[in-house]
N, C-alpha and C positions, 0 to 999 in steps of 0.2 A: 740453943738447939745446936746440936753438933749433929750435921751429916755429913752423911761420908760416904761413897762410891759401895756398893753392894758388887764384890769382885763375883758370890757365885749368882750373884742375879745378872750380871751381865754374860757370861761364859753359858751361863743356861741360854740366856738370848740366842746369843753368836752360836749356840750347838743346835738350838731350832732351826734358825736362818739357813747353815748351812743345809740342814735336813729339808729346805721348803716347806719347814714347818709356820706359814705366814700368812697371813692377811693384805694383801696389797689395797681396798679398799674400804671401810667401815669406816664409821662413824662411830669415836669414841664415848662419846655421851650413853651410845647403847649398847655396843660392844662389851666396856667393863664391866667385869663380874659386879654382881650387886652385892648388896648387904647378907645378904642369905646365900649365895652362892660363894662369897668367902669363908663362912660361917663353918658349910659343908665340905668345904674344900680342906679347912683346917681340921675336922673332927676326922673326914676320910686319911689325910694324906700326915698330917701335923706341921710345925712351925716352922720347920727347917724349910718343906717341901713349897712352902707360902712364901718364904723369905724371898726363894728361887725365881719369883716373879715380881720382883721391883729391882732396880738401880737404885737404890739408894736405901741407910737404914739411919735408923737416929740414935746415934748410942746414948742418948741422956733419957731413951725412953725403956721403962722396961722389956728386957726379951718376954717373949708370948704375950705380945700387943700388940697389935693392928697398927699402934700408933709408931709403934717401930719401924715400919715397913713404908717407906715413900716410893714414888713415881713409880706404878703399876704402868707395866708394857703389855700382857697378855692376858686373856681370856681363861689361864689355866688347861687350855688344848695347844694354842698356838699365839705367836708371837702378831700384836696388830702394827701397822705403819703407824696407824692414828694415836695408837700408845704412845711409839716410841718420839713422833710429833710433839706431842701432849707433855712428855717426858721433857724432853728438849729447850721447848719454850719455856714450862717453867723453872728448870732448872736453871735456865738462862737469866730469868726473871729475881731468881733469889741470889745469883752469883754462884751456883754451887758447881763450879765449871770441870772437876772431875766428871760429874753427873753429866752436864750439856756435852760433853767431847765424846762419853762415854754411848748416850743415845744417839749424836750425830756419826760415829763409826760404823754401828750398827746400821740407819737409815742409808750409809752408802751401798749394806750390802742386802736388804729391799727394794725390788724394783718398785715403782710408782705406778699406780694402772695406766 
């Protein structure tokens, strides 16, 4: 598996953030889109626009797959803390430290409730 740093998924991040386009508390578990609300996000908006919402992609996976698309940060309205948390740890978890440095930048510029 080759990942690798998602440059306009994180720049989308960092343009929300700066906008207070953010979630300072939720609960990731419920917060992220489900299965059906990516589903509709990709038929509304298409691949590129889905891409925008993860740090990270996996080039050994086909582009317009789901499975391309790692460590989701937002809701597709607004950027969560608990994402970019979620992000973080396990980017940290699989070593993929572009990814970890890349969502730990971002959580500087989130306050915390």
């Amino acid at each position: 598996m080759s990942v690798q740093l998602n440059t306009s998924g994180r720049d989308h991040a960092r343009d929300l953030v700066a906008k207070d386009q953010y979630v300072k508390d939720s609960d990731w578990s419920e917060a992220q889109p489900s299965t059906d609300d990516e589903n509709d996000f990709i038929e509304r908006n298409g691949w590129d626009a889905y891409a925008q919402w993860h740090l990270a992609i996996d080039t050994d996976e086909n582009e317009e797959t789901k499975g391309r698309y790692k460590f989701p940060f937002g809701d597709f309205r607004r950027v969560h803390r608990s994402g970019l948390v979620a992000a973080k740890q396990r980017a940290g978890e699989w070593d993929y430290a572009d990814v970890e440095e890349a969502a730990d930048a971002l959580l500087q510029d989130v306050p915390s409730a």
